[in-house]
C-alpha atoms as a printed R data frame, in Angstrom:
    type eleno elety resid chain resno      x      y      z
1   ATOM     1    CA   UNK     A     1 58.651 21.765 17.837
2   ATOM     2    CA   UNK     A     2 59.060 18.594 19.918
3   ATOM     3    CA   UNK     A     3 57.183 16.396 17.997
4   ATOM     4    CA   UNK     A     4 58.638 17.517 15.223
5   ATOM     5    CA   UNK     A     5 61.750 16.800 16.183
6   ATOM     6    CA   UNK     A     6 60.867 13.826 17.522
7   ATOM     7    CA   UNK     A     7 59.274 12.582 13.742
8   ATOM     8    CA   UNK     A     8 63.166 13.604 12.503
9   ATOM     9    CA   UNK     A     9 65.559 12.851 14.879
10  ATOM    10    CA   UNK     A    10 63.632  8.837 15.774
11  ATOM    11    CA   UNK     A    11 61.942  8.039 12.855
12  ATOM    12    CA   UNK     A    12 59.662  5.201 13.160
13  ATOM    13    CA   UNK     A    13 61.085  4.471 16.384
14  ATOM    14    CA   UNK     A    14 58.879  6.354 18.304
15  ATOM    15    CA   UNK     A    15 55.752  6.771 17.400
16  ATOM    16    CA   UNK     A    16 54.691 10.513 18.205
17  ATOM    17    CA   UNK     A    17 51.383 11.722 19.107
18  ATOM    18    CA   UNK     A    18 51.128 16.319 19.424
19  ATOM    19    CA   UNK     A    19 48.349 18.068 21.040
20  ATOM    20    CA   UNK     A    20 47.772 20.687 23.463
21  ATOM    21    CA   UNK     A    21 45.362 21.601 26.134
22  ATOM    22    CA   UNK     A    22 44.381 24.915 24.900
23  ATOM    23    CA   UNK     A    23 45.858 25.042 21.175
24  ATOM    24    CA   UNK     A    24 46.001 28.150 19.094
25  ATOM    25    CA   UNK     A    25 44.329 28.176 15.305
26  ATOM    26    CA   UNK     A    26 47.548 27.921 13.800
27  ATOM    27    CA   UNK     A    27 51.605 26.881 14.392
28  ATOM    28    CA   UNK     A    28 53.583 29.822 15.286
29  ATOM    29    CA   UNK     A    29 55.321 31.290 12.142
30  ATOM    30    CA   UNK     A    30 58.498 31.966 14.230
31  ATOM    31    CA   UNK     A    31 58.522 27.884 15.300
32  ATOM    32    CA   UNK     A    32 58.178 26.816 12.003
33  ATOM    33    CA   UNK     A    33 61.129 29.306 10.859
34  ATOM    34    CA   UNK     A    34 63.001 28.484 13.168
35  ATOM    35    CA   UNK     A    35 62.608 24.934 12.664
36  ATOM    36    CA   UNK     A    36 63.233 25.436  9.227
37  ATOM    37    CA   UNK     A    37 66.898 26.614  9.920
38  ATOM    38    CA   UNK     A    38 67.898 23.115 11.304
39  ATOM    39    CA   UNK     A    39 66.422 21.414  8.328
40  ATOM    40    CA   UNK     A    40 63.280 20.833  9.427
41  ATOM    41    CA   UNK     A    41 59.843 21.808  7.918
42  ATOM    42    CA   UNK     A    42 57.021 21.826 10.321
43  ATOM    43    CA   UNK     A    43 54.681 23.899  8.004
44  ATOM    44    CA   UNK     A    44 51.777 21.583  7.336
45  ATOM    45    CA   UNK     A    45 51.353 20.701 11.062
46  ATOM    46    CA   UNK     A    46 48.412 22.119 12.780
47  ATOM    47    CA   UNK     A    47 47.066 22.602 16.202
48  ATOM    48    CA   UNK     A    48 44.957 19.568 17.689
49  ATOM    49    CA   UNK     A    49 43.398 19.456 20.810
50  ATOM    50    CA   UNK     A    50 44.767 17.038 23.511
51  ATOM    51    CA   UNK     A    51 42.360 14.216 24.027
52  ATOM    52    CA   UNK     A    52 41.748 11.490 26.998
53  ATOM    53    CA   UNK     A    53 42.084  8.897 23.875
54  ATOM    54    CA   UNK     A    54 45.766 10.161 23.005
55  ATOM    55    CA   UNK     A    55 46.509 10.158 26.391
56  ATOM    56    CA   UNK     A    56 45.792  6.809 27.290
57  ATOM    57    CA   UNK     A    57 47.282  5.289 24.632
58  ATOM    58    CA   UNK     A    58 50.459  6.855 25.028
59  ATOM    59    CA   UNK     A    59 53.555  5.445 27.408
60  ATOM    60    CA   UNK     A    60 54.836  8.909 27.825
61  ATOM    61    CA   UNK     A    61 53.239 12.118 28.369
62  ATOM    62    CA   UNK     A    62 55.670 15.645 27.908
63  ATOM    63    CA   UNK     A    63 53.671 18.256 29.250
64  ATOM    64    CA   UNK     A    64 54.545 22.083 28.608
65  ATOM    65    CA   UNK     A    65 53.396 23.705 31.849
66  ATOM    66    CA   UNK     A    66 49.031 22.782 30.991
67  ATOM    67    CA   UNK     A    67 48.832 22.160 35.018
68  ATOM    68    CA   UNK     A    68 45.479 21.058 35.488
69  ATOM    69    CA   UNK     A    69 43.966 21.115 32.561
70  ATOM    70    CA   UNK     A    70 46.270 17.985 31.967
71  ATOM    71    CA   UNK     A    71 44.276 14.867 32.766
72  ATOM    72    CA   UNK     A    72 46.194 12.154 35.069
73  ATOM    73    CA   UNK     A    73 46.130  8.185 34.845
74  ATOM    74    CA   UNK     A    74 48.014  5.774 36.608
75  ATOM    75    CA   UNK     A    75 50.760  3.802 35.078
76  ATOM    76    CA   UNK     A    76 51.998  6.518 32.581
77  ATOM    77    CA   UNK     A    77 54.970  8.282 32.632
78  ATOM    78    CA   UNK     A    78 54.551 12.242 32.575
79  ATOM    79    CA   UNK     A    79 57.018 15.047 32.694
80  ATOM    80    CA   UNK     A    80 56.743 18.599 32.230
81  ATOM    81    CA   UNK     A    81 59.309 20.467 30.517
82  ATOM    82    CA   UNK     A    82 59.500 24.093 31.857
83  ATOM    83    CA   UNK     A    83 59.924 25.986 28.630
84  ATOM    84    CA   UNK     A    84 59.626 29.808 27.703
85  ATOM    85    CA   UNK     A    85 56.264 30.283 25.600
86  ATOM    86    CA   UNK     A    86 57.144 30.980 22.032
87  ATOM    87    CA   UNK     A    87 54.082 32.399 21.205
88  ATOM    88    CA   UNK     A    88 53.999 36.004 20.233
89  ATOM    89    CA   UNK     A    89 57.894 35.942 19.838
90  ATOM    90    CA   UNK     A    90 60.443 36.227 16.968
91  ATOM    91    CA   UNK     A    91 62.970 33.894 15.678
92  ATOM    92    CA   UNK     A    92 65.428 35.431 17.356
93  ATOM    93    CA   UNK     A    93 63.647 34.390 20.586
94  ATOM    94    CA   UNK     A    94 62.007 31.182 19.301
95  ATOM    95    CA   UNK     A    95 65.946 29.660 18.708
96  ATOM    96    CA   UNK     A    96 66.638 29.585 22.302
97  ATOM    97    CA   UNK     A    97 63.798 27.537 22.650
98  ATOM    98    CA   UNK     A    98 64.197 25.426 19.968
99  ATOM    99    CA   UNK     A    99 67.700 24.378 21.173
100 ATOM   100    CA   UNK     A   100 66.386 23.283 24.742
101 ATOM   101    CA   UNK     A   101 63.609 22.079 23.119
102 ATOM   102    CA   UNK     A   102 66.128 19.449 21.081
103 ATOM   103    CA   UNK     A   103 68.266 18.391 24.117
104 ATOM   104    CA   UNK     A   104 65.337 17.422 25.758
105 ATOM   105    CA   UNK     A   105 64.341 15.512 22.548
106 ATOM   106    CA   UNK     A   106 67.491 13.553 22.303
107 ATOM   107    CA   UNK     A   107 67.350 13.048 26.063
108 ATOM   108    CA   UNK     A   108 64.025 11.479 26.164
109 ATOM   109    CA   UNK     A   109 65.009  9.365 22.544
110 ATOM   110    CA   UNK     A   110 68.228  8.025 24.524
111 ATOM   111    CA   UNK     A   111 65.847  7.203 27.638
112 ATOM   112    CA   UNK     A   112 63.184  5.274 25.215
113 ATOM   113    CA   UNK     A   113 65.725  3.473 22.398
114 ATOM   114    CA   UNK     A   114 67.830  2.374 25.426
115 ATOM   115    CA   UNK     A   115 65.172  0.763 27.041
116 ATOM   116    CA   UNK     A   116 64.281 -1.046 24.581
């Protein structure tokens, strides 16, 4: 959900990289409703694995609570966002996160654009 807000909310102004540490086979159907209620459709998205490659060339690292199994390196800028786990839950549970999931979105965009 973060990336995909990301790709709609900063368009080409951040360039957005999504992977996890122990993805699932396939994006939760209750994310991608959910999503689809505030316009956007995250439907053809699919899990990838997070890679050392990715990691290094990104500037900013959002973790999601992977703890260890979330490689380090110096001189990039990581934060993990303590989220409820939307996996296994319904819409009506998945909105909450979604929401939090968007402040922190426009947060970080804020953060980056201004810096720029």
């Amino acid at each position: 959900m973060a990336a995909a807000f990301l790709h709609n909310l900063a368009g080409d102004r951040i360039e957005v990289l999504s992977a996890g540490s122990a993805p699932a086979d396939h994006i939760n159907p209750a994310a991608v409703e959910a999503m689809l209620e505030v316009g956007i459709d995250m439907s053809a998205a699919s899990p990838k694995i997070l890679t050392e490659d990715a990691v290094r060339a990104s500037d900013v690292v959002i973790t999601m609570g992977c703890g260890d199994a979330c490689t380090i390196y110096p001189g990039k800028r990581y934060e993990d966002w303590k989220l409820d786990d939307p996996a296994g839950k319904g819409v009506e549970s998945v909105r909450p996160i979604r929401d939090d999931i968007r402040t922190r979105v426009e947060a970080l965009i804020s953060e980056l654009t201004d810096q720029s």
